[in-house]
C-alpha positions in Angstrom: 28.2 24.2 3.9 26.1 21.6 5.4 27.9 19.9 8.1 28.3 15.8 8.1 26.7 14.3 10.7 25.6 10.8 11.5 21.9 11.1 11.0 19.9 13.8 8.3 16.3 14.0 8.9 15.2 16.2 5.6 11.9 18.3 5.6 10.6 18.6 2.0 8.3 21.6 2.2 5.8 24.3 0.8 3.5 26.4 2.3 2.6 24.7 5.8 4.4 27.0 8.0 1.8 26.1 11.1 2.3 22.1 10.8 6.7 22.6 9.5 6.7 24.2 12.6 5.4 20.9 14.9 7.3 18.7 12.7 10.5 20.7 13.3 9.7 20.3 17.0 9.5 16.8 16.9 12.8 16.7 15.1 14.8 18.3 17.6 13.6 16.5 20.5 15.1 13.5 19.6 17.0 11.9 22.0 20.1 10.9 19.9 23.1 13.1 19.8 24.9 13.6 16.4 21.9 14.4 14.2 20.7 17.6 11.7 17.6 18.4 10.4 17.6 19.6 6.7 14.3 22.0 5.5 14.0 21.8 2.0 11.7 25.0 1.2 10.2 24.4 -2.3 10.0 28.3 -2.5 7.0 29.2 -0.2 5.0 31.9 -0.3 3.8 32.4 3.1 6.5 32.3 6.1 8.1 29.1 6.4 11.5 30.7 6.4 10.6 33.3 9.1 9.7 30.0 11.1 12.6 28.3 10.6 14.9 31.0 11.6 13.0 31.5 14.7 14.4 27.9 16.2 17.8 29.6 16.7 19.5 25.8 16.4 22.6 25.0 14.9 21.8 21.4 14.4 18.8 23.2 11.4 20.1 23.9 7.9 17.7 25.8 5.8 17.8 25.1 1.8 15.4 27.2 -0.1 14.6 26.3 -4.3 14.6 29.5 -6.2 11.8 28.2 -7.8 9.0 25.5 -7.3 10.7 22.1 -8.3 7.6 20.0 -7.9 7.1 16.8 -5.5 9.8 14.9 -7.2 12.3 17.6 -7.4 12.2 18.4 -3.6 12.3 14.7 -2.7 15.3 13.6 -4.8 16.9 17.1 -3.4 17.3 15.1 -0.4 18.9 12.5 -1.5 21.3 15.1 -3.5 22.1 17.6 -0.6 22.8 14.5 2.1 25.9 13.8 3.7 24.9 11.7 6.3 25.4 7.8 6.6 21.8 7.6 7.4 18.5 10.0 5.7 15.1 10.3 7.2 12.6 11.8 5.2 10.0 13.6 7.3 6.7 15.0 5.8 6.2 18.3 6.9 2.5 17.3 8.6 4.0 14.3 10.1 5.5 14.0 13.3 8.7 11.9 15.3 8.5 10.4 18.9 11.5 11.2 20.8 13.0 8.2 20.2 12.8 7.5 16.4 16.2 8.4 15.2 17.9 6.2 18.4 15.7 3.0 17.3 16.4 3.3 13.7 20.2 3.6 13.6 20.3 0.3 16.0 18.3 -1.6 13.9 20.5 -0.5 10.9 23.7 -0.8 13.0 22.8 -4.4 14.0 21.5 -5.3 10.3 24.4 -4.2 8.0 22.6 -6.0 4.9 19.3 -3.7 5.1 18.8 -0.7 3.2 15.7 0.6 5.5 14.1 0.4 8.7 10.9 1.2 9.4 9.0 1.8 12.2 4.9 1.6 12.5 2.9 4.7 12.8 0.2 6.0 14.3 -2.6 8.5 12.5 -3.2 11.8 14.2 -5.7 14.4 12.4 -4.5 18.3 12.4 -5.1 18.5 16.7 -2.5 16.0 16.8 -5.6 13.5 18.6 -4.7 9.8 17.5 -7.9 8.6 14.7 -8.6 5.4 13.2 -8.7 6.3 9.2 -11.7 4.4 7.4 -9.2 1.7 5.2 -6.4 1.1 7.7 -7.5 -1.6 8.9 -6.7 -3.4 5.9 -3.3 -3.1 6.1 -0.9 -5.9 7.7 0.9 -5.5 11.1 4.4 -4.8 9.8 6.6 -8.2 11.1 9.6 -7.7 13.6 13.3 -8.1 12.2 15.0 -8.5 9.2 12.9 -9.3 6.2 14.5 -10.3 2.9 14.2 -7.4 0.2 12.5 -10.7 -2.5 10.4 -11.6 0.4 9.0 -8.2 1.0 8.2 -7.8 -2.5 6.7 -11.4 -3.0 4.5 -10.6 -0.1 3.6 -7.6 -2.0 2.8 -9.1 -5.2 1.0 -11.7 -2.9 -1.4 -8.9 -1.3 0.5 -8.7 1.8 -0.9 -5.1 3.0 2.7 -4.1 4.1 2.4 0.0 4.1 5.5 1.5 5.3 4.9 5.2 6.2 7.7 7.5 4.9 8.1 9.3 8.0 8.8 6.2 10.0 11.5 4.9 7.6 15.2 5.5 7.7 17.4 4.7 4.5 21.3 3.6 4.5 22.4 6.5 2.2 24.4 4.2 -0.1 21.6 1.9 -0.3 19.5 4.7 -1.5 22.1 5.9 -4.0 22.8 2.7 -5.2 19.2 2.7 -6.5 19.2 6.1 -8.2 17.3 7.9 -5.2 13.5 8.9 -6.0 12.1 8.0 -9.3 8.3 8.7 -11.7 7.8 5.2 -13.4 3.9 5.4 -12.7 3.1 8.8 -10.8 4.3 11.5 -8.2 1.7 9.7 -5.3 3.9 6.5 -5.2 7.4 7.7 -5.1 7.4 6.3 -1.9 6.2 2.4 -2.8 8.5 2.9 -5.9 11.8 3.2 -3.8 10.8 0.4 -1.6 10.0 -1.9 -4.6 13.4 -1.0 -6.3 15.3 -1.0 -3.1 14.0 -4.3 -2.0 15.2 -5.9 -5.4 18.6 -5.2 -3.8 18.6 -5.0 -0.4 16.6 -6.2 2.8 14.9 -4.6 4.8 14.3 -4.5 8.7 11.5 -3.9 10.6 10.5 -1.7 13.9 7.7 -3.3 15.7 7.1 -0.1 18.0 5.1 3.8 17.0 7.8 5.8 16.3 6.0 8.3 14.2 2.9 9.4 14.1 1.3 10.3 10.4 -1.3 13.4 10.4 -4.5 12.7 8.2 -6.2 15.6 5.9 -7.6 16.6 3.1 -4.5 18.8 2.1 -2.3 15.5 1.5 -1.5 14.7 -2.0 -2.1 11.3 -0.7 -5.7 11.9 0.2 -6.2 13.5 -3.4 -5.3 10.7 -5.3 -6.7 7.6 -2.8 -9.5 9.4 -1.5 -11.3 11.6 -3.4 -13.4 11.1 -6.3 -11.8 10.4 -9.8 -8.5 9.3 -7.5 -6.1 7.0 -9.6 -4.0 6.0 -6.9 -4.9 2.8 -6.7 -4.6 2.3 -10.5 -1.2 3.5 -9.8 -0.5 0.7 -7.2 -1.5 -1.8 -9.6 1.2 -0.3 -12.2 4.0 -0.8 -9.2 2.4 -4.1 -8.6 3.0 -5.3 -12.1 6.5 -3.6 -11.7 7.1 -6.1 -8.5 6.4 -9.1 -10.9 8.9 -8.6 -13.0 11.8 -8.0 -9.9 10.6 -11.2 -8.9 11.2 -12.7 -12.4 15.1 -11.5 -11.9 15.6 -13.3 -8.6 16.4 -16.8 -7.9 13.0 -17.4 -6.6 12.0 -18.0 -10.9 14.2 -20.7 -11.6 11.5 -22.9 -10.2 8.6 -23.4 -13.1 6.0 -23.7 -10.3 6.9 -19.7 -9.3 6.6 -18.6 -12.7 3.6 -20.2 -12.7 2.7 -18.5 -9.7 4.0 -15.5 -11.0 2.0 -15.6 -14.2 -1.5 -16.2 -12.1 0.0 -13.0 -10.2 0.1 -11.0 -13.6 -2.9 -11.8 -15.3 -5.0 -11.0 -11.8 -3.4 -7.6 -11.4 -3.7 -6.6 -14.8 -7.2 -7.4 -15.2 -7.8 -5.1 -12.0 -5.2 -2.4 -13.5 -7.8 -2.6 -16.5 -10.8 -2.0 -14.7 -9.7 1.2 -13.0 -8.4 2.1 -16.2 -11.9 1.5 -17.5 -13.4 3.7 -14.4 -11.4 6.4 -15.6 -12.0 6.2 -19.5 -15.4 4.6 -19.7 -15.5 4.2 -23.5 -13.1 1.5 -23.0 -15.6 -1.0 -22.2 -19.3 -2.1 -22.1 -21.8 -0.5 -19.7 -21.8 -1.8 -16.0 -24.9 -3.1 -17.2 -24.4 -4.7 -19.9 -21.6 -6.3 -18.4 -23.5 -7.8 -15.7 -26.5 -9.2 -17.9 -23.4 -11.3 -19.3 -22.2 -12.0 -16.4 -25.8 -13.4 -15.0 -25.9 -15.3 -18.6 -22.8 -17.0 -17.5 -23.4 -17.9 -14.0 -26.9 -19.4 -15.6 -24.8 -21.7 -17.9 -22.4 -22.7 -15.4 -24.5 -23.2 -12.0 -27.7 -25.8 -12.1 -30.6 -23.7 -11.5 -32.1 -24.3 -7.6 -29.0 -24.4 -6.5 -27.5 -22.2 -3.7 -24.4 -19.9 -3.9 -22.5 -17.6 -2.2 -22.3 -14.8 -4.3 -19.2 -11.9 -3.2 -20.8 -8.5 -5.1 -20.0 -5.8 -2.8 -23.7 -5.8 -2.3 -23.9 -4.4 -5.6 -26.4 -6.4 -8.0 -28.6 -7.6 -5.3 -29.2 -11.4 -4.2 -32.6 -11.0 -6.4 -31.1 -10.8 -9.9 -31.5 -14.3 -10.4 -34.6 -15.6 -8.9 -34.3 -19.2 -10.2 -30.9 -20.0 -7.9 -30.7 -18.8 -4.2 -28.1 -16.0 -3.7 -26.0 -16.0 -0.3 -24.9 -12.5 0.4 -21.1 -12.7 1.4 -20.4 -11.6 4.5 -24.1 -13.3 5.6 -25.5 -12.1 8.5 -29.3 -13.3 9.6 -29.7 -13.3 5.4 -28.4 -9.8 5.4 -25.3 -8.8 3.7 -22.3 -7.8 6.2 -19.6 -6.0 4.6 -16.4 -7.5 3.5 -14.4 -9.8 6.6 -12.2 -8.5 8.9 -9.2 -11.1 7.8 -9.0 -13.5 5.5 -9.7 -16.2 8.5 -13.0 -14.9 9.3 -13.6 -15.3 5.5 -12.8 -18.7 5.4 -14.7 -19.6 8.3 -17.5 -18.1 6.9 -17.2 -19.9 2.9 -17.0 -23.2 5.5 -20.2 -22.4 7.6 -22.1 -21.8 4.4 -21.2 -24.3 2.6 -22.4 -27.1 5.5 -25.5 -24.9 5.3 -25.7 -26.3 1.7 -24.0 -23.7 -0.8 -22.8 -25.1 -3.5 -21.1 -22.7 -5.5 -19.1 -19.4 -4.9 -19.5 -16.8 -7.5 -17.1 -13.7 -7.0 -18.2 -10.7 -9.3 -16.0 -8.3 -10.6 -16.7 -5.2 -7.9 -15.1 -8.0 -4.9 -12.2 -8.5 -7.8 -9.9 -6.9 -5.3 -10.9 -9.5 -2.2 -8.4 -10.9 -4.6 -5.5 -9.4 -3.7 -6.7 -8.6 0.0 -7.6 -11.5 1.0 -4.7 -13.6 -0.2 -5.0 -16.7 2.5 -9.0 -16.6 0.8 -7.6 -16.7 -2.3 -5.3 -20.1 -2.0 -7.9 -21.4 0.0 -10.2 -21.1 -3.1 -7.8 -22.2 -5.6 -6.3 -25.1 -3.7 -9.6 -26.7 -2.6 -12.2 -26.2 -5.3 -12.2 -26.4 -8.6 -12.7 -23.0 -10.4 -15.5 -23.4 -13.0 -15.1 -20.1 -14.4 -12.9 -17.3 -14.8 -13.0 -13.7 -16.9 -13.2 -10.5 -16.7 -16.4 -10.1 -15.1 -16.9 -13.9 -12.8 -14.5 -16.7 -10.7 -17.3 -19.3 -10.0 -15.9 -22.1 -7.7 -18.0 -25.8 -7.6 -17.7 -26.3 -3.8 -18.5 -29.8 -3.8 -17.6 -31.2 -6.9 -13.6 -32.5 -6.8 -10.9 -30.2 -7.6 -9.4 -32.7 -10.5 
């Protein structure tokens, strides 16, 4: 019999007796009083259980699966074997600061109408030495306080780059019941963005602005298999629980107003034409050949953009500022004429379309490899669509006419 306690931190695992053992560590040094830690062994071969026994601490309950229940199986365990008011689901190669559990329950305590808190994170790689993963630095600074549950998931929809890491997040246990626990819409790598999306249709959410975890990086994470590695779909997936996110929106208030809709249906036909292209990536024979689709695409921005003229052209450096001799091509980021990688923010982006465009560019051509700036770069994007008129738009070109009038 599992005893009741205030707080449950679960620990799904299999096979990662060295890095359970850290975790577990981390787990009892919390500086809160009325707390377990549940191990959820998904029936390891190597010897986790030996390693768990060895902690000697009553506040430990060890659950081993006769059998390997996958990913899903051993999540939504934890949601079926807690009897806490509060769960914490810690990954078994992630770690807690001492003061995780004590933060979290206040912050739930003092916001009754949230369903989760979560903290920010820090990366560590398998020393436990804090690293700067390649990518992160896309993603938003989570905000501070209560955030409604339709706001988080507009800002999602919107691009916001809001990445809650499961470690650092604690869940009211009703609020997680009330949505059915874990589920697979898409895939097993986004079980995680899945809950939040469904949770947030329901409830709010409130927000930790301290490190209260810290998330190890390598290649053993499923995470790093689908995102990272080549012939990864996880971002195909994300565009699956984006589309998802639309249609939550669609139920709230926020669509009574036609304007939103509107909104919403710009939203939609964005992030299923990038949904479409990593579908393409993956299943080739779906569409034309990348070149064929770009000696279209230079046939378009021919008809559209007066030859001699000078444009800022957003390619991920990937068809070359010569393609098109007859027009002068600005590579975006510009740096002495040299192309600069994609912007830091989406102000540094705007700056730059403004410097360029007092240097005499006319146009802005965005090809289909930048399609995600997109999504990124949301503040870019209403910038864009608010100022300039867009001149053309498929599936392979957005051209914006930077000095002719919007109407």
């Amino acid at each position: 019999m599992i005893p009741k306690t205030k707080v449950t931190i679960a620990i799904p695992t299999y096979n990662r007796s060295k890095l359970l053992k850290i975790s577990l560590e981390s787990a009892l040094a919390q500086d809160y009083p009325d707390f377990q830690v549940l191990v959820l062994d998904n029936a390891s071969s190597d010897d986790t259980e030996a390693v768990v026994r060895s902690f000697e601490d009553s506040r430990i309950a060890y659950v081993r699966n006769e059998s390997n229940i996958g990913i899903f199986g051993n999540w939504q365990r934890t949601v079926e074997l807690n009897s806490s008011p509060y769960l914490s689901i810690l990954s078994d190669d992630d770690v807690l600061l001492p003061n995780f559990i004590h933060e979290s329950v206040l912050a739930l305590e003092n916001h009754p109408q949230a369903g989760l808190s979560a903290a920010q994170a820090e990366f560590i790689n398998m020393n436990g030495v804090t690293l700067q993963v390649a990518g992160t630095e896309l993603s938003d600074k989570l905000p501070e306080g209560l955030v409604s549950g339709i706001e988080f998931i507009h800002q999602i929809v919107d691009g916001r780059k809001w990445i809650l890491r499961t470690s650092a997040v604690m869940f009211r246990a009703d609020a997680l019941r009330a949505v059915g626990g874990f589920d697979l819409t898409h895939t097993k790598y986004l079980l995680d963005l899945n809950l939040y999306l469904r949770m947030a249709a329901q409830f709010d959410f409130v927000f930790i602005a301290k490190e209260l975890a810290q998330v190890r990086f390598h290649v053993e994470q499923d995470s790093q298999v689908s995102f990272h590695s080549p012939g990864g779909i996880g971002a195909l997936a994300v565009m699956a629980e984006r589309t998802d996110a639309i249609a939550y929106l669609l139920q709230s208030p926020h669509a009574e107003k036609a304007s939103y809709r509107q909104w919403l249906s710009e939203r939609l036909l964005n992030i299923s034409m990038r949904r479409s292209e990593f579908t393409s990536g993956l299943v080739p024979e779906l569409n034309v050949s990348w070149s064929e689709r770009l000696r279209i695409a230079l046939q378009e921005i021919t008809a559209v953009i007066p030859r001699g003229k000078r444009f800022i052209l957003v390619d991920e450096n990937q068809w070359s500022t010569n393609i098109l001799p007859e027009f002068v091509a600005l590579p975006f980021l510009e740096h002495e004429g040299q192309y600069w990688g994609y912007p830091t923010d989406d102000q540094t982006a705007i700056r730059e379309v403004e410097r360029m465009r007092q240097e005499g560019a006319s146009y802005m051509v965005i090809g289909w490899p930048a399609f995600w700036w997109l999504d990124y770069y949301s503040q870019l994007r209403n910038y864009l669509s608010s100022n300039f008129r867009c001149v053309l738009h498929n599936s392979r070109l957005m051209v914006f006419d930077l000095v002719g009038s919007r109407e």
